[in-house]
C-alpha positions as CSV (number, residue, x, y, z in Angstrom):
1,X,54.4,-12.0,-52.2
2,X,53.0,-10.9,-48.5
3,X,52.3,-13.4,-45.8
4,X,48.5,-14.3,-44.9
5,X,48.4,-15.5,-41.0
6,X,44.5,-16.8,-40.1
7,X,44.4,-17.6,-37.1
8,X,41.3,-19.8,-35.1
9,X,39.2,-17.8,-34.8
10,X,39.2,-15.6,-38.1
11,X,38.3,-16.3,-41.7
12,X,39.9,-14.7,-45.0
13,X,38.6,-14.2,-47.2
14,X,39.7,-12.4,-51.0
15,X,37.2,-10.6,-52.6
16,X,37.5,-8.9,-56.3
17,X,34.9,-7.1,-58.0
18,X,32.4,-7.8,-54.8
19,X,33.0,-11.3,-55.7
20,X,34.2,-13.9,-53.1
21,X,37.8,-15.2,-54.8
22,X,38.9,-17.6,-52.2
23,X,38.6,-18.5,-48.3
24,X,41.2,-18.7,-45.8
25,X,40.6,-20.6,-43.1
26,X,43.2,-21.0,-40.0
27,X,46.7,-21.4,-41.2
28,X,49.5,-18.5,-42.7
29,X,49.7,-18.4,-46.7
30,X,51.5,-16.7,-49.0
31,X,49.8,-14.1,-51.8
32,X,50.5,-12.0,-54.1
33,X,50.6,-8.0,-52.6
34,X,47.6,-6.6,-54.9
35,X,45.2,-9.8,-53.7
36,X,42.5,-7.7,-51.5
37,X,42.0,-9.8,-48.1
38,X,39.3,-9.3,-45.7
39,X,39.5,-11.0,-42.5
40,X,36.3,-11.4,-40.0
41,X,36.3,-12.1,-37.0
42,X,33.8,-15.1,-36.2
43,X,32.7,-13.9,-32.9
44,X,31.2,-10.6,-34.6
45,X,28.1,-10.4,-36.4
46,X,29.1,-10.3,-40.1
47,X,28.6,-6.7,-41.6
48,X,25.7,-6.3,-43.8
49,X,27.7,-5.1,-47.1
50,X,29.1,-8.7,-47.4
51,X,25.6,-10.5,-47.1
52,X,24.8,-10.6,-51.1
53,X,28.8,-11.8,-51.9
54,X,28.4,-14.5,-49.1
55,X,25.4,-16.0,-50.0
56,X,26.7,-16.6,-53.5
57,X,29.2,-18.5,-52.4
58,X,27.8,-22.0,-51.6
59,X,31.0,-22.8,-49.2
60,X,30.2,-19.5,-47.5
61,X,26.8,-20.4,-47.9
62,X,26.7,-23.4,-45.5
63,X,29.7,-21.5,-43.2
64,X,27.0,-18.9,-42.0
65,X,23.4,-19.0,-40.4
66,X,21.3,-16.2,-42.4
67,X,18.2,-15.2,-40.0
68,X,15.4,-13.3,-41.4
69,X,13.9,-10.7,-38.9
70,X,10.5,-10.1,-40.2
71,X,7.9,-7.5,-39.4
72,X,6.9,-7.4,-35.6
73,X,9.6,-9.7,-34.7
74,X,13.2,-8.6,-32.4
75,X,16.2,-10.9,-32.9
76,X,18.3,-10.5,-29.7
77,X,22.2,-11.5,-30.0
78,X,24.1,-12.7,-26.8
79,X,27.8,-12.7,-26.8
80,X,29.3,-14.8,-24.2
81,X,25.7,-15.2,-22.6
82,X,25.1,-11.4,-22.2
83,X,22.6,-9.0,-23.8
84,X,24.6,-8.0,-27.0
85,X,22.6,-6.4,-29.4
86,X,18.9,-6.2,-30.6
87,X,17.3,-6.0,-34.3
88,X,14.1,-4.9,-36.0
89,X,13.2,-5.5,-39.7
90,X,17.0,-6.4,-40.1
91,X,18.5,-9.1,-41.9
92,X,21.3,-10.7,-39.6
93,X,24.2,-12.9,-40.3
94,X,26.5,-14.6,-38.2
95,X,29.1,-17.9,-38.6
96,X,28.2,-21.4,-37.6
97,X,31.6,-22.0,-36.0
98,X,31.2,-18.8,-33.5
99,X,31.9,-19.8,-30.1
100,X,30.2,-16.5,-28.6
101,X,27.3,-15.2,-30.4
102,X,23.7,-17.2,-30.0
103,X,20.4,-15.5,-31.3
104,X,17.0,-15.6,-30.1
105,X,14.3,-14.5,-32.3
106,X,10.9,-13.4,-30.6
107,X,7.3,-12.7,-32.3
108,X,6.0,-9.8,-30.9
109,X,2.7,-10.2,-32.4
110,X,0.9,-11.9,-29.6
111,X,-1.4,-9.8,-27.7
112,X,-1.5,-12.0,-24.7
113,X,0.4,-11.2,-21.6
114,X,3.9,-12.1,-21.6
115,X,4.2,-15.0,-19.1
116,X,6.0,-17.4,-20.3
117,X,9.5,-15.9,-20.2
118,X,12.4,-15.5,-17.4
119,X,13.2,-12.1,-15.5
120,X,16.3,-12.1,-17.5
121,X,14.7,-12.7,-20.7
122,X,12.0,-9.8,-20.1
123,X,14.6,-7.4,-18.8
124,X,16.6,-7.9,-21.9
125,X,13.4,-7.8,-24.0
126,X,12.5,-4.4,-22.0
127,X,16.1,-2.7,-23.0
128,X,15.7,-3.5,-26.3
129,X,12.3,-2.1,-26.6
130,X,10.3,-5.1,-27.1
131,X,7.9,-5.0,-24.6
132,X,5.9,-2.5,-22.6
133,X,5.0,-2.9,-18.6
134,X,1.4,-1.5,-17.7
135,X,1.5,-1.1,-14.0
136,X,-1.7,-1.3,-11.8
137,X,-0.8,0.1,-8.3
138,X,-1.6,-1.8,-4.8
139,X,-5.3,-2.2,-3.9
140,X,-6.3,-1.1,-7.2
141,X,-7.6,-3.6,-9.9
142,X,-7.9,-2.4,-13.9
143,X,-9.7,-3.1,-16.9
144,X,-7.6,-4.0,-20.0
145,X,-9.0,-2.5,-22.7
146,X,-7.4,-4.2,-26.7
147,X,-7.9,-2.3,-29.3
148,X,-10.6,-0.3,-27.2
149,X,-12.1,-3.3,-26.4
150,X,-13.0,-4.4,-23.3
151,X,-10.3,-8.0,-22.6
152,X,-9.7,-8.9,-19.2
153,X,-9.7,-7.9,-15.2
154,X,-6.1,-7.1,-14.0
155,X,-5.3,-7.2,-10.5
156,X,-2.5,-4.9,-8.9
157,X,1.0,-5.6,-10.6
158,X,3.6,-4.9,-13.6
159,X,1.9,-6.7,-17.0
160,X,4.0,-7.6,-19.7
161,X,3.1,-7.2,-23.5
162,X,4.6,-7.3,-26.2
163,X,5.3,-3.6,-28.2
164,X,3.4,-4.1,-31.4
165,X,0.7,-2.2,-33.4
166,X,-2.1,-3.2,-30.4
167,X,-3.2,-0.3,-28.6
168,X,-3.4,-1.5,-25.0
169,X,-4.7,0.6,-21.9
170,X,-5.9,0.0,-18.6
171,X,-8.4,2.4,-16.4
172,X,-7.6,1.4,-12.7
173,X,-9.8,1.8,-9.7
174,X,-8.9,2.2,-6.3
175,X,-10.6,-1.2,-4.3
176,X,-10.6,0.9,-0.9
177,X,-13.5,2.2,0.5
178,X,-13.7,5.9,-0.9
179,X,-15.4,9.0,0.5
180,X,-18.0,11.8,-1.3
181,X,-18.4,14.9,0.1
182,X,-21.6,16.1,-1.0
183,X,-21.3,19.8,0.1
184,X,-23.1,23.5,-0.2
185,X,-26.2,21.7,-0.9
186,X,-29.1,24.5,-0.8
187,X,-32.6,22.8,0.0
188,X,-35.8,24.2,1.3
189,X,-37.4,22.2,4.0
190,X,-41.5,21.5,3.8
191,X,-42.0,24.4,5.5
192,X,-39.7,27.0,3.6
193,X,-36.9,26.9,5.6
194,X,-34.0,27.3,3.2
195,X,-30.7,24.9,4.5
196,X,-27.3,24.2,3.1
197,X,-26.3,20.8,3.9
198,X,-23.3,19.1,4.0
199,X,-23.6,15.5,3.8
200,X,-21.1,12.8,3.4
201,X,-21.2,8.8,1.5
202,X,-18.5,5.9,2.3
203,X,-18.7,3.6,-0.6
204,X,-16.4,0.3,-1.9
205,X,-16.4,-1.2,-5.8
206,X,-17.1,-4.8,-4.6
207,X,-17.4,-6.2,-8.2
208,X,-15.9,-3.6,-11.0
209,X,-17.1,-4.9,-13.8
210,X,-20.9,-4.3,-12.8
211,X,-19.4,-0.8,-11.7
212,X,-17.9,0.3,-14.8
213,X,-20.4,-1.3,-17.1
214,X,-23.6,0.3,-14.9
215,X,-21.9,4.2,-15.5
216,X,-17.8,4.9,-16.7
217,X,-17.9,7.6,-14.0
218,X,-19.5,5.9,-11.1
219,X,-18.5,8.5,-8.8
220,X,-20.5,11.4,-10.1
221,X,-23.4,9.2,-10.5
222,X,-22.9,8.7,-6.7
223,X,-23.0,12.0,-6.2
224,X,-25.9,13.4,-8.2
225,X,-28.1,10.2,-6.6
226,X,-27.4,11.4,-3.2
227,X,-28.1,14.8,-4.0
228,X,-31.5,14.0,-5.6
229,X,-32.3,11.7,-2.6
230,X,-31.4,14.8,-0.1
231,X,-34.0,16.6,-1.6
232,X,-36.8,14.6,-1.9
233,X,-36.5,13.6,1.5
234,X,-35.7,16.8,3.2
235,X,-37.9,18.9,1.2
236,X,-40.4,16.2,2.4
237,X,-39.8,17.6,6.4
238,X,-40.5,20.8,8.5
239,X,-37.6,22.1,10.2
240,X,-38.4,21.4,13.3
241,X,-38.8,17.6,12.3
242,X,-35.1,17.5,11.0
243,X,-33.8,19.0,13.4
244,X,-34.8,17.1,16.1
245,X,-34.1,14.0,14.0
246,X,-31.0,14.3,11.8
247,X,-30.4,10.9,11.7
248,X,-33.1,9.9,9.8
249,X,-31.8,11.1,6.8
250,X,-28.7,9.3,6.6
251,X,-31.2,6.2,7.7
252,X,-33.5,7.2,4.4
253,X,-30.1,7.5,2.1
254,X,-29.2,4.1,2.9
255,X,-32.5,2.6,2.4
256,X,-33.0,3.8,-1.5
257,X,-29.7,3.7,-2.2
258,X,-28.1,0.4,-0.7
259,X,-29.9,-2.7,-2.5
260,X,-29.6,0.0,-5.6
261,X,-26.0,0.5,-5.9
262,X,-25.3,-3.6,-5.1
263,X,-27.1,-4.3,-8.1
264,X,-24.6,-2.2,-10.2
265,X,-20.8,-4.0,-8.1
266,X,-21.3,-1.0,-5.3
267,X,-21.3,-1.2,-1.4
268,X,-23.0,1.7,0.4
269,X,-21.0,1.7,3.6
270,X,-21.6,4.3,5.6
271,X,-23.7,8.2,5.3
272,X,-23.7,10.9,7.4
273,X,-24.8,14.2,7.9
274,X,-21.9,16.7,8.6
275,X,-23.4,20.1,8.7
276,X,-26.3,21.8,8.3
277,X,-26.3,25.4,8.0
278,X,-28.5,28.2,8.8
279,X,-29.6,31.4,7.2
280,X,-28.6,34.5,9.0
281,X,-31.7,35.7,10.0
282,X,-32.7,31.1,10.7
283,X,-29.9,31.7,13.3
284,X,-31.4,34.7,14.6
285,X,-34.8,33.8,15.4
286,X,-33.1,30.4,17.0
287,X,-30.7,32.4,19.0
288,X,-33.5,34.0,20.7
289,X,-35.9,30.8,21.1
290,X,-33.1,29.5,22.7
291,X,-32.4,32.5,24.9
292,X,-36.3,32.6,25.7
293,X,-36.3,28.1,26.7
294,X,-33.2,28.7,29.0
295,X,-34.7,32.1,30.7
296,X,-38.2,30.3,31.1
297,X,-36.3,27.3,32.7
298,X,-34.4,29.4,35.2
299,X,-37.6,31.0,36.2
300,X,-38.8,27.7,36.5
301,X,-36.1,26.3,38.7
302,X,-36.3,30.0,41.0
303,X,-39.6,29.4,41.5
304,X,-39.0,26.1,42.7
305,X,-36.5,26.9,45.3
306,X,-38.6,29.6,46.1
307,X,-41.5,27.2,47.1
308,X,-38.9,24.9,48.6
309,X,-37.8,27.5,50.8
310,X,-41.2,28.8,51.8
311,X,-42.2,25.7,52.4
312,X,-39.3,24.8,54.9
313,X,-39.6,28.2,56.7
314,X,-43.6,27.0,57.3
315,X,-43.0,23.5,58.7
316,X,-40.0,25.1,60.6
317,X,-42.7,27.8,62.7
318,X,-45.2,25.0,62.9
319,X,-42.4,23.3,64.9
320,X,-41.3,26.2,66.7
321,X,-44.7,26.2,68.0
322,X,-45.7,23.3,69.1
323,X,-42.0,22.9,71.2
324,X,-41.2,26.1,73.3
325,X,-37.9,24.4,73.9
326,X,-37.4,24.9,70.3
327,X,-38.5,28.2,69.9
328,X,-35.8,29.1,72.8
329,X,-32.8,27.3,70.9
330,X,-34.1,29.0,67.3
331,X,-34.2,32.5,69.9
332,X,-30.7,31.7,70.5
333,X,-29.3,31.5,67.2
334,X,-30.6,34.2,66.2
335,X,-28.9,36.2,68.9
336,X,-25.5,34.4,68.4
337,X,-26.3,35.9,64.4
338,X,-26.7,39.4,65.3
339,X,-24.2,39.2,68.2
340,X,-21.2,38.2,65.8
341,X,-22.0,41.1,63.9
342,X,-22.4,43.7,66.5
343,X,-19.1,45.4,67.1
344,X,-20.0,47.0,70.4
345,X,-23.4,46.4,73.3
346,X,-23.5,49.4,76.0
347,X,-26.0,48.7,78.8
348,X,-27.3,50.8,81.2
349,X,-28.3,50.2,85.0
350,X,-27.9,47.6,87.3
351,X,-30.8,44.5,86.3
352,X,-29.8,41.1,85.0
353,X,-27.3,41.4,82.0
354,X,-29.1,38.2,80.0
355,X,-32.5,39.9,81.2
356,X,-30.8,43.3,79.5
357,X,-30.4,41.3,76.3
358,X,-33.1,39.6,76.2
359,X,-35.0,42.1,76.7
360,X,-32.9,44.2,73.6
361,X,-33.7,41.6,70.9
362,X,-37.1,40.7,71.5
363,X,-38.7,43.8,71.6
């Protein structure tokens, strides 16, 4: 004989020929030394080889809570209120009398969005594998697309769904306005003048639906408007005329285009043209039209100091005159001129020296 000690929070119990014998429930016995005695632990999930034996055993029977874990479902165990374990597709059995373990079984064949469940219940739910986070960035929205077909608007945030056989994906947008470059455009004006233009379009998705139903790429449809517009309108001017006008073409972009791309969830914000580039021998020929306007106006403005000048000098005599006075002081000046550059005056015999001088400078 050996002695059998069960204490609270075990269970005995004596198999033979995978057949439950007897159970041993807290206390110490005394049996025989070839009796085969398998103790379990009632805070430990009950390993799966026993199941069958258990279950045919209607005292075990009612001692243990048998949960099914069907397709698409995730049983998670806690043990003393903390994430213990997680099954799929498993059979699970546990004892009623456990003071540690509690089960929570979850369906994961909803499609919705998780939203009903704690932080703590979706973290647990997220290390076991149960759910999968789609994550739309800030000042983007999505489209949630089910099964490829079109659900629901997300805005910017983690979503929660379940993990099951329901293909889920999103296509997110950025809600910002955005910039096109529309560059290295070659166009020939109306009068052959062949340009490369670089323009640019500031746009915003204002309603993303009407965006992403009206074209999938949105963008490039931008784009290849634009360019069409740039065309017809430009190809529709001389050179001269856009030249001296740039901005109308950004004002003729925004005209066809704005009301257009509203219609279809899109705001034309802003166009501009950023270069426009000229052939090498364009350049040439306006190099030397510019070199010619600028030569012609300096002529222009010589001549006109030239008349200025000509003109002051006359009304300056007609003065000089009518007023001897005048003419004197003028005399006078111009003697002081020539003095300060004379470096040396030698005169000869005895008369007046202002009569001497006077006599030099106005012969």
């Amino acid at each position: 004989m050996k002695k059998l000690a069960i204490n609270n929070q075990e269970i005995g119990l004596a198999i033979k020929n995978n057949e439950v014998k007897n159970i041993y429930t807290k206390g110490n016995y005394w049996i025989l030394f070839n009796k085969n005695i398998e103790k379990f632990d009632i805070n430990e999930i009950i390993d799966s080889k026993f199941h069958s034996m258990i279950l045919e055993n209607e005292t075990l029977k009612e001692m243990v809570d048998f949960i099914e874990v069907l397709h698409n479902e995730v049983l998670i165990v806690y043990k003393n209120n903390q994430f213990h374990d997680s099954f799929y597709n498993k059979n699970i059995m546990i004892w009623k009398n456990s003071t540690q373990l509690k089960t929570m079984k979850f369906d994961l064949n909803s499609t919705d969005e998780i939203k009903n469940l704690s932080k703590r219940e979706i973290d647990i739910l997220r290390k076991s594998g149960a759910i999968r986070i789609i994550s739309v960035s800030p000042y983007f929205e999505g489209i949630l697309f089910k099964d490829n077909k079109f659900d629901q608007v997300v805005k910017a945030g983690d979503l929660y769904f379940y993990n099951n056989e329901t293909k889920i994906s999103v296509v997110t947008y950025d809600m910002r306005p955005q910039t096109i470059e529309i560059s290295g455009q070659e166009i020939l004006t109306k009068d052959k003048a062949q340009l490369r233009i670089n323009f640019m379009v500031n746009y915003q998705i204002i309603d993303l639906i009407k965006a992403y139903q009206a074209n999938k790429d949105f963008e490039k449809m931008i784009y290849q408007a634009i360019q069409l517009g740039l065309r017809e309108f430009i190809g529709n001017m001389n050179f001269d005329e856009l030249m001296s006008d740039k901005n109308s073409v950004s004002d003729y972009i925004m005209q066809k285009y704005q009301n257009q791309f509203a219609e279809i969830g899109l705001k034309l914000k802003e166009t501009g043209m950023k270069d426009i580039i000229l052939p090498g021998e364009i350049r040439e020929i306006m190099n030397r039209v510019l070199i010619a306007e600028k030569t012609a106006q300096a002529n222009s403005i010589m001549r006109r100091e030239e008349t200025a000048s000509t003109r002051s000098l006359l009304n300056t005599a007609k003065l000089m005159e009518e007023n001897e006075t005048l003419w004197k002081l003028k005399e006078m000046e111009y003697i002081e001129k020539i003095a300060d550059k004379v470096g040396e005056i030698s005169i000869s015999g005895g008369s007046n020296v202002l009569n001497e001088l006077k006599t030099m400078f106005t012969k």
